[in-house]
N, C-alpha and C positions, 0 to 999 in steps of 0.2 A: 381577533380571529382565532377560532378554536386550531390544536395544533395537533398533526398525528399523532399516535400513540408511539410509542419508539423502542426496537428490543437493544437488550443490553449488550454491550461489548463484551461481559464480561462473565457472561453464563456458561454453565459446563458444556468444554467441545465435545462431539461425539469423537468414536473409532475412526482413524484412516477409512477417505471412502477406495471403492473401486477405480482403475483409470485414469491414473494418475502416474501413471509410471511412466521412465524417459524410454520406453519403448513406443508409448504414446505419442508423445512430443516429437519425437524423431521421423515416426511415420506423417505427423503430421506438418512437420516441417520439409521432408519429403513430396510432399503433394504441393505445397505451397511451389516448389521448385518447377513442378513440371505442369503448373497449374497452363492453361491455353494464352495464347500473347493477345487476346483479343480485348477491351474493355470491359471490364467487369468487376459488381460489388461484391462483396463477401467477407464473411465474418473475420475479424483479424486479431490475434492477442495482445494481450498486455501484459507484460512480463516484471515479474517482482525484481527491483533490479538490489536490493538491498532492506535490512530489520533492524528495528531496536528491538530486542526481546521484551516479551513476549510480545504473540502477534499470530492470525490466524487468516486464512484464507476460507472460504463456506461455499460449497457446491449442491444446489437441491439438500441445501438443508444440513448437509453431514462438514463438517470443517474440518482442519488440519493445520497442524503449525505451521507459518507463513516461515518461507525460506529462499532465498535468493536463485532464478531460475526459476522458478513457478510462474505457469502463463494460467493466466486469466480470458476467459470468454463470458460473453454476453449470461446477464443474469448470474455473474459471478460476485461472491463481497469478498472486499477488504476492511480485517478489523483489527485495531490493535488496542494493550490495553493500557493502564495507566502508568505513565511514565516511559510509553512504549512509540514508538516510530516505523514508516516504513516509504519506501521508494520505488514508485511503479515507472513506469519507460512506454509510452504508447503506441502504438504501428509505426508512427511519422518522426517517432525518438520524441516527440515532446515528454517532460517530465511531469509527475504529481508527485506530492510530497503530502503525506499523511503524519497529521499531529497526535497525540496520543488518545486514549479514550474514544476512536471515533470509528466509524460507519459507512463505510463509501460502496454502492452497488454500480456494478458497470451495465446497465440497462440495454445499452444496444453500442456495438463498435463495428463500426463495417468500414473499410477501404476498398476505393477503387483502383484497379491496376489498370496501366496503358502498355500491351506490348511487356518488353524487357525491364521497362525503367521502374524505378521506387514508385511506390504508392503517389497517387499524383491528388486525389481526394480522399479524407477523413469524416463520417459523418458519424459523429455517435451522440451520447446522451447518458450522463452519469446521475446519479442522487447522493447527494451527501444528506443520509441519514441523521445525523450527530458526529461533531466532533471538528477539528478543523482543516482544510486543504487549501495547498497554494499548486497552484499549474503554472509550467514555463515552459514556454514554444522552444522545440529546437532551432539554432541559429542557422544551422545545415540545412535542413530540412528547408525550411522558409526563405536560405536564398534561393533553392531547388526552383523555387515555386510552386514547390506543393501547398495544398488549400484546407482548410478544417473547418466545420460544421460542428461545432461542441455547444453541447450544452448542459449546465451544472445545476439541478434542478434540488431546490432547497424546501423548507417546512413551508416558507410564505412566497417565497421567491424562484425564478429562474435565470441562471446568472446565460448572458450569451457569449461566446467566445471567439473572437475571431482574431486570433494571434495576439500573444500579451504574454505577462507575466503578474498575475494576481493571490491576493491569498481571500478564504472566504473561512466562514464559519458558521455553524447553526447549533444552537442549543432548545431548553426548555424554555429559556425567557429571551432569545432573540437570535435574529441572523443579522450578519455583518459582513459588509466585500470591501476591499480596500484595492486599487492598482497600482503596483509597482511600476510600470512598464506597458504601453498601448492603449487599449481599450476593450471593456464590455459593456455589454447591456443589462439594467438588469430589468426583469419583466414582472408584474404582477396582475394577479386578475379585474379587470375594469378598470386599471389605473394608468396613465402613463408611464410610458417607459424610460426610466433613469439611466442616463449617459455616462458612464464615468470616463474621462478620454485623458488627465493629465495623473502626472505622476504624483503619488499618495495620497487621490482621490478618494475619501471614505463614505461608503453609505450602511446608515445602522437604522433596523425599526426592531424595538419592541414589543414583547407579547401584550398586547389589552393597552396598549399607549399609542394614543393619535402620532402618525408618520411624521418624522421630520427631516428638511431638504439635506441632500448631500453637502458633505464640507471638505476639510482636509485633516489628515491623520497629522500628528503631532513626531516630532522624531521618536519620541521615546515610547509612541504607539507604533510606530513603524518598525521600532530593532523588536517591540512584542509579536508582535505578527510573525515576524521573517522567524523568531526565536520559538518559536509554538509550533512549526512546522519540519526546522532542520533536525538533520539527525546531532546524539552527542558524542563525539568520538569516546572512546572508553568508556561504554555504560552498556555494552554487549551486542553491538552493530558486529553483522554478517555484512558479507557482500562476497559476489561471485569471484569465486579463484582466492577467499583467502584463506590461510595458510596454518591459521592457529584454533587449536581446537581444548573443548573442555572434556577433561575423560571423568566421568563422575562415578563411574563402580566396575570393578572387575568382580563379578560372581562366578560361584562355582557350578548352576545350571540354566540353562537358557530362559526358564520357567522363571527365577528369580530376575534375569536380567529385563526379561521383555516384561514384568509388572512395573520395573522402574522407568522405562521407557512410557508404557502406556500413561503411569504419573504424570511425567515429564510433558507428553504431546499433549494430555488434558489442559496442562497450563499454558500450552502455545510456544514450549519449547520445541524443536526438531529433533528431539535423541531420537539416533541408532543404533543395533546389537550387534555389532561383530566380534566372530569366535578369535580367540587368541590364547595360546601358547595352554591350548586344552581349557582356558576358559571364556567369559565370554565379558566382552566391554561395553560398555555404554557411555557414549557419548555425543557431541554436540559438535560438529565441522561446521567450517567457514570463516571465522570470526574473523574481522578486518586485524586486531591487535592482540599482544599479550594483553595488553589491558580492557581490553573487551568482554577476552574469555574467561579474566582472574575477576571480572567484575558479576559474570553468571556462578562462575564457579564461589564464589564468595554468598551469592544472594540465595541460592539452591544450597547452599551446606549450612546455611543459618534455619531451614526448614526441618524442623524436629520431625516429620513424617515422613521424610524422603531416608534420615539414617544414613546421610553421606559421611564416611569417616576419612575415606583416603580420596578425596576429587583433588586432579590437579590439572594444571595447563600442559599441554606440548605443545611442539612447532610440527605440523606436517613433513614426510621427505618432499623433496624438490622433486 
């Protein structure tokens, strides 16, 4: 079966788009609050809950380095790049977990509300481009009784999700779903639909190779899976509220400081400019660890074009 064409993770991001600012988010979190208590669908985010640097988010085309706090809507991608990671939270708190090099579009995400109470239905539909992802239902959420309609829509495949805990993956020479935990479906065109219902249930086809039936993953196919998806502590994981940051240049005028920046966001870093003590800094907040941030700050000063001579780590004030 011929297979789409596919764009790269790894092409030049543009500029910061417009509309993105947490004046945004706020208002729009706002409205959420006083939205009417009657039953009703509507579009809901998905929120970056964590990064392995680099890593970008793409809005109508224009991207921006992926950073923890960044919601996502419909016709949104998540991209990261090699040797990179990332960790999305979805309306109903279910998790995705984004393995490096890869492509996920959020096509459509809607929740319904009842009244006051949490989301009670989830109906959306994701594309995994290239690259690899695993989803896992929240345990909260699902003894709620709240209910999801997911579906993970691959090169040859449509994976169907109806609470689980799975990893899948698509490349140029094949797609692959394994379950950890429940059950999906997976769908293809004029063929019967494949069940996978017990734990480390694996199904794999081949690009231009006749299908072959579902089996079982192997343990040491299974810690690959689970290991292709998690993040690695100390290798420049963000995540909200942390505490340690990379200061990569103190210049002497804003002009110099924001060309460094703009470098930086091109690669799918987050650097920011603020002024200090009459000059201006540039750096990278959030990072979960000192070793996180000594691990960007190490990878970006090994870069002969960027000219970093004095990058070093701080800790945040409390």
């Amino acid at each position: 079966m011929a297979r789409h064409a596919r764009s790269t993770v790894l092409s030049a991001p543009r500029r910061r788009w417009l509309g993105w600012s947490l004046t945004t988010l706020a208002l729009a979190g706002a409205a959420t609050w006083m939205a009417p208590r009657t039953a009703h669908a509507a579009p809901a985010p998905t929120e970056v809950q964590a990064v392995q640097l680099p890593a970008w988010v793409e809005r109508h085309g224009q991207r921006r380095p992926a950073q923890p706090g960044i919601q996502l809507r419909s016709g949104d991608k998540a991209l990261t790049a090699s040797g990179a990671r990332m960790l999305l939270r979805l309306p109903d708190r279910s998790e995705v977990k984004l393995g490096e090099a890869t492509e996920l579009v959020i096509e459509r995400m809607d929740v319904t509300t009842r009244g006051v109470a949490r989301p009670q239905q989830i109906d959306s539909s994701l594309r995994l481009v290239t690259g690899v992802f695993r989803y896992a239902t929240d345990l909260a959420s699902k003894l709620a009784g709240n209910q999801r309609q997911l579906n993970l829509k691959m090169a040859t495949a449509t994976v169907g999700i109806r609470g689980t805990d799975f990893w899948s993956m698509t490349d140029a020479d094949h797609d692959a779903v394994c379950v950890f935990e429940g059950k999906v479906a997976v769908q293809r065109d004029a063929q019967p639909e494949i069940r996978l219902d017990k734990p480390g249930a694996f199904w794999v086809t081949f690009t231009g190779q006749p299908e072959k039936p579902a089996g079982q993953a192997t343990p040491d196919q299974l810690a690959k899976f689970i290991g292709q998806a998690d993040l690695s502590p100390g290798s420049g994981v963000l995540v909200q509220g942390g505490r340690w940051r990379a200061v990569l240049a103190l210049t002497n005028t804003s002009v110099q400081a924001g060309a460094l920046r703009d470098q930086l966001t091109a690669q799918g870093y987050p650097a920011e400019v603020l002024p200090k003590d009459g000059k201006f800094e540039v750096r990278i907040n959030q990072f979960a660890t000192e070793q996180d941030a000594r691990a960007v700050v190490d990878r970006l000063s090994a870069q002969a074009d960027l000219k970093l001579k004095d990058a070093r780590v701080a800790l945040a004030a409390p």
